[in-house]
VEXTIDO-751453 format. One record per atom (N, C-alpha, C): atom name; residue number from 1; y, x negated, z negated. Coordinates in steps of 0.001 Angstrom, whole numbers, plus 500000, padded with zeros to 6 digits. Atoms other than C-alpha are relative to their C-alpha. Layout:
BEGIN
<paba atomo="CA" num="NUM" Y="Y" X="X" Z="Z"/>
...
***
This chain:
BEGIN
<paba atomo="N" num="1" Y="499591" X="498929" Z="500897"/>
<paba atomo="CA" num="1" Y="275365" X="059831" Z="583467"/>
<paba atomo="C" num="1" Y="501524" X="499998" Z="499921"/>
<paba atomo="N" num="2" Y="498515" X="500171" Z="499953"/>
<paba atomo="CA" num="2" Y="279080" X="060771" Z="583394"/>
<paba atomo="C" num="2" Y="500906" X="499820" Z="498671"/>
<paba atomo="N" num="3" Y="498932" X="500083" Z="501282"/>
<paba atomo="CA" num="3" Y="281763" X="060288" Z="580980"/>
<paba atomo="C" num="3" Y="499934" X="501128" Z="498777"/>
<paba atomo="N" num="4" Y="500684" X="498623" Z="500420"/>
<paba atomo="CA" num="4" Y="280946" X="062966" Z="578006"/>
<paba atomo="C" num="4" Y="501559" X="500070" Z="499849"/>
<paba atomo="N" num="5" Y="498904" X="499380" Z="500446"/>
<paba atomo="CA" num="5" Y="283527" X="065417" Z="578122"/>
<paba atomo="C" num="5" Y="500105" X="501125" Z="498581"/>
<paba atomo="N" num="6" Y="500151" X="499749" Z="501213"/>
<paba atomo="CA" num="6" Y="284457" X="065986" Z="574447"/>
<paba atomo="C" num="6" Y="501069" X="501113" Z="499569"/>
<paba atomo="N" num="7" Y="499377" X="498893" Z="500445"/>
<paba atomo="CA" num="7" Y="285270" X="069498" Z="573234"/>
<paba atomo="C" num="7" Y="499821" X="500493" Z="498569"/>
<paba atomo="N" num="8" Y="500474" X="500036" Z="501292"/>
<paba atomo="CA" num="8" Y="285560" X="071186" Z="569430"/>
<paba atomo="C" num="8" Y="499489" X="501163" Z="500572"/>
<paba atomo="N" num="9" Y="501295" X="498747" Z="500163"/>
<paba atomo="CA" num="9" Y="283170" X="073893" Z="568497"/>
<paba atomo="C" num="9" Y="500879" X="501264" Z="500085"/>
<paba atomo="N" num="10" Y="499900" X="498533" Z="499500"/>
<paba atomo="CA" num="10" Y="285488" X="076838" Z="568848"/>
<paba atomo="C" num="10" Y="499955" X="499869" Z="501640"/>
<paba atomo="N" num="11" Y="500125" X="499979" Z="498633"/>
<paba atomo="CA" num="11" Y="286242" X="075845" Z="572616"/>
<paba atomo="C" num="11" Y="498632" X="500301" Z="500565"/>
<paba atomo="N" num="12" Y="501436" X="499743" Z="499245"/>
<paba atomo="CA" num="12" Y="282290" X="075472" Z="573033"/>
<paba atomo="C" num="12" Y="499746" X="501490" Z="499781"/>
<paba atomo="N" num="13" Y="500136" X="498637" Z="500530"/>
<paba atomo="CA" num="13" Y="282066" X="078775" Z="571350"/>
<paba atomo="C" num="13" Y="500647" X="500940" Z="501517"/>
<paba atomo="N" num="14" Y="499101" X="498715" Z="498997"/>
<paba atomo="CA" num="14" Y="284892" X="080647" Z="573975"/>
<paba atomo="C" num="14" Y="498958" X="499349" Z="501718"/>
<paba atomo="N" num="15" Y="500742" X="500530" Z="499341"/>
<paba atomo="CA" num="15" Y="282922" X="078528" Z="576451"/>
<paba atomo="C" num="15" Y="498342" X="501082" Z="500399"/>
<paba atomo="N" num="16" Y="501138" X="499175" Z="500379"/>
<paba atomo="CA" num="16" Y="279500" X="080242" Z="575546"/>
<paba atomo="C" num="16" Y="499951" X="501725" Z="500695"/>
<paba atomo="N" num="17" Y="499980" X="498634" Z="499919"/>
<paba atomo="CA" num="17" Y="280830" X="083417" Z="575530"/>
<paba atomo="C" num="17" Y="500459" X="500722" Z="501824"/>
<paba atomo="N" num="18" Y="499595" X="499701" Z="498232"/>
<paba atomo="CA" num="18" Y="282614" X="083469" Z="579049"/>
<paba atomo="C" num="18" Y="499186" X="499868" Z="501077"/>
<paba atomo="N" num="19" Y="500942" X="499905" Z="498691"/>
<paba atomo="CA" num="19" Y="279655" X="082602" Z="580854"/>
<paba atomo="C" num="19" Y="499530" X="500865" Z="499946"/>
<paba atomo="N" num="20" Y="500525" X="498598" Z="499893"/>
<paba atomo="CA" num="20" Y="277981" X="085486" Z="579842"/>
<paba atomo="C" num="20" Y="500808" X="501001" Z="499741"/>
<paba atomo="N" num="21" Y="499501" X="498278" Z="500333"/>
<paba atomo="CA" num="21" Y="280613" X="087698" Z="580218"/>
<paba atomo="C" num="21" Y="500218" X="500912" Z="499450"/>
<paba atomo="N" num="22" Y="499540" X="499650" Z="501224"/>
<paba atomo="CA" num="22" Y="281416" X="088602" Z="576877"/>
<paba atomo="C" num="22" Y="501493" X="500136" Z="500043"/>
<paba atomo="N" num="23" Y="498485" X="500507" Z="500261"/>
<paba atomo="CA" num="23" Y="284587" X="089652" Z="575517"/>
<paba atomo="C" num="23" Y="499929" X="498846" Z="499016"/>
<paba atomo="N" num="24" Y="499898" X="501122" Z="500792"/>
<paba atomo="CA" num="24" Y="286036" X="087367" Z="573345"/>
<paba atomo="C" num="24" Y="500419" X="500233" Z="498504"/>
<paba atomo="N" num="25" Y="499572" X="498718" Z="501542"/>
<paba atomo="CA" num="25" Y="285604" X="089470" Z="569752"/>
<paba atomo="C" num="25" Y="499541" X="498785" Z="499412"/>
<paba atomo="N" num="26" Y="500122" X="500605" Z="501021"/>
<paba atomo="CA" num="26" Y="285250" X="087781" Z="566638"/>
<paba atomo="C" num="26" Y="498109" X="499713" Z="499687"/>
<paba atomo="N" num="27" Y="501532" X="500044" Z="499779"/>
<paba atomo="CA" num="27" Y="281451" X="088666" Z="566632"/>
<paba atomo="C" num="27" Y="499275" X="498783" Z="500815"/>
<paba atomo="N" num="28" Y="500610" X="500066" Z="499039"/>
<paba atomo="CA" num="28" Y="280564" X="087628" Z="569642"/>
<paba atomo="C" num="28" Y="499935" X="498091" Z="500185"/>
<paba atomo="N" num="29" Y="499514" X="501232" Z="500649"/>
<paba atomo="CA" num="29" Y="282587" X="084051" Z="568862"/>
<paba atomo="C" num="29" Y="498932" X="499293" Z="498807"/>
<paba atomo="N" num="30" Y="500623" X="500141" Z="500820"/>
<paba atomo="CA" num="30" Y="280888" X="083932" Z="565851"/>
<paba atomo="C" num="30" Y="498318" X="499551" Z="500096"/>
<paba atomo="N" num="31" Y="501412" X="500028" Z="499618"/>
<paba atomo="CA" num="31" Y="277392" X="084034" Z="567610"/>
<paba atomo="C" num="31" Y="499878" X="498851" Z="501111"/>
<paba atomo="N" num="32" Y="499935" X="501008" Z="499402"/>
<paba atomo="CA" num="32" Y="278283" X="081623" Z="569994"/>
<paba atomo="C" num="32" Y="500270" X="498448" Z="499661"/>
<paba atomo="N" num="33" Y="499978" X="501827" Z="501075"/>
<paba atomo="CA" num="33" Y="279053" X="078891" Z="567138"/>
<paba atomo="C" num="33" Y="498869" X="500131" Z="499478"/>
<paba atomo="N" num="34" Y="501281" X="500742" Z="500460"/>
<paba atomo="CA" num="34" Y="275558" X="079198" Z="565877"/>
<paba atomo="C" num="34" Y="499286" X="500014" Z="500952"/>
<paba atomo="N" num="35" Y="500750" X="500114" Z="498742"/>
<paba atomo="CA" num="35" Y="274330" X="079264" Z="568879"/>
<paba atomo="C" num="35" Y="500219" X="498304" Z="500475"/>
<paba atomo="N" num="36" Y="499820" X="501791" Z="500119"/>
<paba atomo="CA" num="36" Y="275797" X="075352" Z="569400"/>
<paba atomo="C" num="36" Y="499370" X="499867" Z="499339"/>
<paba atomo="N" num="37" Y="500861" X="500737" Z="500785"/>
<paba atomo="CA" num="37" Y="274636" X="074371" Z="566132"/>
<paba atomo="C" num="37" Y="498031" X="500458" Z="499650"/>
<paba atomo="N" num="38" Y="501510" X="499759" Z="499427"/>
<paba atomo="CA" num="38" Y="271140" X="075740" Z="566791"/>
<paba atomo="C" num="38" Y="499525" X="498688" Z="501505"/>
<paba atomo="N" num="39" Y="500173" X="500848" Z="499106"/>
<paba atomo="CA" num="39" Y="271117" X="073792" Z="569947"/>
<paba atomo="C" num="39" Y="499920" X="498423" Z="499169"/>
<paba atomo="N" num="40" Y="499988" X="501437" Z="500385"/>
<paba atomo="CA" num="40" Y="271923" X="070692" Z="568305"/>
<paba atomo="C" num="40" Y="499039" X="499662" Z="498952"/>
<paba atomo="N" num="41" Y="500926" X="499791" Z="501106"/>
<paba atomo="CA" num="41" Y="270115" X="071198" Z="565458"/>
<paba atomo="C" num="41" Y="497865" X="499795" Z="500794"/>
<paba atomo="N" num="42" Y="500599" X="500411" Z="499476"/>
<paba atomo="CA" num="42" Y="267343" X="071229" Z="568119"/>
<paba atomo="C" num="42" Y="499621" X="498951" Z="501253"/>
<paba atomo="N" num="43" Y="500113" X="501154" Z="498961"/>
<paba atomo="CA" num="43" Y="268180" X="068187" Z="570310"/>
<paba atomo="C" num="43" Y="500334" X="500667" Z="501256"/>
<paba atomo="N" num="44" Y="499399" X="500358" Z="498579"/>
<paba atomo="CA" num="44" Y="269715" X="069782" Z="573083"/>
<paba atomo="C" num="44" Y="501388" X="499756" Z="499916"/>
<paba atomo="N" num="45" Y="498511" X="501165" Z="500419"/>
<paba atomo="CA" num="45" Y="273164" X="068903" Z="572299"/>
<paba atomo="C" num="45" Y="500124" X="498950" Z="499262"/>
<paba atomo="N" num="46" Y="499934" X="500955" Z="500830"/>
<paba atomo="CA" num="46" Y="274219" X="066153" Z="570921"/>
<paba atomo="C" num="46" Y="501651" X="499746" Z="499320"/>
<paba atomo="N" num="47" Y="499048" X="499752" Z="500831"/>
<paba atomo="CA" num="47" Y="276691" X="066000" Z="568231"/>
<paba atomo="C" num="47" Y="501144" X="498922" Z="499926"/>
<paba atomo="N" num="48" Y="499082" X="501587" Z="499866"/>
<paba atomo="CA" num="48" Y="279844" X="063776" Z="568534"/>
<paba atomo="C" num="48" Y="501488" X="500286" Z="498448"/>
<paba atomo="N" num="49" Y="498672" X="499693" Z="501063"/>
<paba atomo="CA" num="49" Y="282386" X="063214" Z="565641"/>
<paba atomo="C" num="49" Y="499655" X="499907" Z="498817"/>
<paba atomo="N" num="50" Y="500076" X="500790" Z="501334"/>
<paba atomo="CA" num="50" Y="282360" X="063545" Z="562030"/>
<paba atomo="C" num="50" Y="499450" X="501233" Z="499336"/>
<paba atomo="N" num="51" Y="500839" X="499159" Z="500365"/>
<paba atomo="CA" num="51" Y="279834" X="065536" Z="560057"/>
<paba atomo="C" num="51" Y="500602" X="501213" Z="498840"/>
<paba atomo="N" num="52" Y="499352" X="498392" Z="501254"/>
<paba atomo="CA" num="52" Y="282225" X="067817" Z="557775"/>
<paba atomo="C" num="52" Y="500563" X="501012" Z="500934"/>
<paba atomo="N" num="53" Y="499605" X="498452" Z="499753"/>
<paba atomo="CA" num="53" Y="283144" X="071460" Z="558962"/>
<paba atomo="C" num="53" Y="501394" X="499797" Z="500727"/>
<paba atomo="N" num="54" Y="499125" X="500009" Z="498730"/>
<paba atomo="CA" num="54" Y="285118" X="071575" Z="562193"/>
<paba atomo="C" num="54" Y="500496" X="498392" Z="500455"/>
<paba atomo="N" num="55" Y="499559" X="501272" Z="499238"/>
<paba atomo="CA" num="55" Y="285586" X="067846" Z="562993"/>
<paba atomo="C" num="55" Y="498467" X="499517" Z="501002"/>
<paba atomo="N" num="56" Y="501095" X="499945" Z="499323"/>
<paba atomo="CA" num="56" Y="281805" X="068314" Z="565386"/>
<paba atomo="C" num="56" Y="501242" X="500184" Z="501488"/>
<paba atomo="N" num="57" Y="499821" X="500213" Z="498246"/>
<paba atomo="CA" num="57" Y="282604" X="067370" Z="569180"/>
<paba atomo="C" num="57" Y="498845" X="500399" Z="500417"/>
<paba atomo="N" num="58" Y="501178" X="499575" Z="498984"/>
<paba atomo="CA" num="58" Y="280478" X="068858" Z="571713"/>
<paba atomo="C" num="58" Y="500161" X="499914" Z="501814"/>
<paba atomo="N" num="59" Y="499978" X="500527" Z="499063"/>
<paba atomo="CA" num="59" Y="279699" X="067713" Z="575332"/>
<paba atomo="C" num="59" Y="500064" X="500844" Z="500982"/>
<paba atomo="N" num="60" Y="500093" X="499207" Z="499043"/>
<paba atomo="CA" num="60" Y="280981" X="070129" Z="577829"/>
<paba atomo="C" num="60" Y="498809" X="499936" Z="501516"/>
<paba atomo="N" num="61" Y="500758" X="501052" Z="498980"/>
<paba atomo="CA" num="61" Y="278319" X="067887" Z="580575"/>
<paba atomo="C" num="61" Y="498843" X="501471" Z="499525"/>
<paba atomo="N" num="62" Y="501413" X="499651" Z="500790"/>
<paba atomo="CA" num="62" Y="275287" X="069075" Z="577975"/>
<paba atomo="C" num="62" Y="500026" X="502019" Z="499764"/>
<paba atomo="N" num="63" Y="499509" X="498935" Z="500628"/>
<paba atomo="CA" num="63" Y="276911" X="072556" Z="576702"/>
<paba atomo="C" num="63" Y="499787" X="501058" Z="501458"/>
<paba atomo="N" num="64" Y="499833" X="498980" Z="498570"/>
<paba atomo="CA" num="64" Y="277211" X="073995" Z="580693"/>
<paba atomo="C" num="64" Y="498567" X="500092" Z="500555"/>
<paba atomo="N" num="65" Y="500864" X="499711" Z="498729"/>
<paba atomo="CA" num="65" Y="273912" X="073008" Z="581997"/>
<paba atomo="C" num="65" Y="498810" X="500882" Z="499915"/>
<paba atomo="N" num="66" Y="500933" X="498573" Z="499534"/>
<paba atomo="CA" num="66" Y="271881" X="076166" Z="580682"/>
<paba atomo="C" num="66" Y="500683" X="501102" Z="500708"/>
<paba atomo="N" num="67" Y="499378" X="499386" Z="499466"/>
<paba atomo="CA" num="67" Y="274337" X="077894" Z="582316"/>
<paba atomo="C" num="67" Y="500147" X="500084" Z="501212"/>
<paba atomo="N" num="68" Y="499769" X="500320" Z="498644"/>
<paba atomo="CA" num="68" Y="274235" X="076443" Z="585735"/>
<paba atomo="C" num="68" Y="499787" X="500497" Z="500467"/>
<paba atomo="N" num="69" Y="500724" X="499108" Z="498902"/>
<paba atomo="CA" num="69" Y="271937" X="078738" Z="587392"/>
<paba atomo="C" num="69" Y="500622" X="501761" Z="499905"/>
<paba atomo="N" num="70" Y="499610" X="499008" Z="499985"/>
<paba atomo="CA" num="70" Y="273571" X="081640" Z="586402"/>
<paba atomo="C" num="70" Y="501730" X="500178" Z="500676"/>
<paba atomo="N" num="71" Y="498003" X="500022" Z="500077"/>
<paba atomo="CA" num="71" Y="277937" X="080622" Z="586347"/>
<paba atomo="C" num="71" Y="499770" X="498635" Z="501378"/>
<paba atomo="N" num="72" Y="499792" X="501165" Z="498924"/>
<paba atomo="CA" num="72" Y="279310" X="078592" Z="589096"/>
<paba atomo="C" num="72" Y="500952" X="499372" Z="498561"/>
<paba atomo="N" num="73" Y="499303" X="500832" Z="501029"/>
<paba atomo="CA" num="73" Y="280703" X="075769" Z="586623"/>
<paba atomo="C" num="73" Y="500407" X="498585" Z="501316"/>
<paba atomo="N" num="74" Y="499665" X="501086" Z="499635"/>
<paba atomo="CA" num="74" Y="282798" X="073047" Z="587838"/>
<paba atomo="C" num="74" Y="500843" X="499276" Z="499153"/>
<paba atomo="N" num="75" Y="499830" X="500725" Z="501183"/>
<paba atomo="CA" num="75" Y="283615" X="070304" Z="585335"/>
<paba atomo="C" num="75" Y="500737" X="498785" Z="500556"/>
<paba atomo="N" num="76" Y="499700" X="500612" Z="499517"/>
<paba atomo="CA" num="76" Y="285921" X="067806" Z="585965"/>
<paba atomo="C" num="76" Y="499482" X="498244" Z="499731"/>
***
């Protein structure tokens, strides 16, 4: 398993949104941060950091790979 690469929740958010080709509106942002904490909330992410409001890390590794089959992702 590789090194988790540790991002905050707006990045996962602009993240989210760019694979599907979204702009990058306030909305759309907005839907892509409960869209993380939905995930995590159901065990497919896993939550790194400290449990008060914006100090949540998220694992770019975990965060890309429903995305794979659709985005070419390359992660360093």
């Amino acid at each position: 398993m590789p090194k988790p690469f540790l991002i905050t929740t707006d990045v996962a958010a602009t993240f989210i949104v760019r694979c599907k080709n979204q702009e990058t509106t306030p909305a759309n942002l907005k839907a892509a941060r409960e869209r993380v904490y939905y995930l995590a909330k159901h065990a497919v992410l896993t939550r790194h950091g400290g449990g008060k409001r914006g100090q949540a890390l998220w694992d770019l590794h975990e965060l890309a790979e429903p995305y794979r089959q659709t985005t070419i992702i390359e992660l360093p």
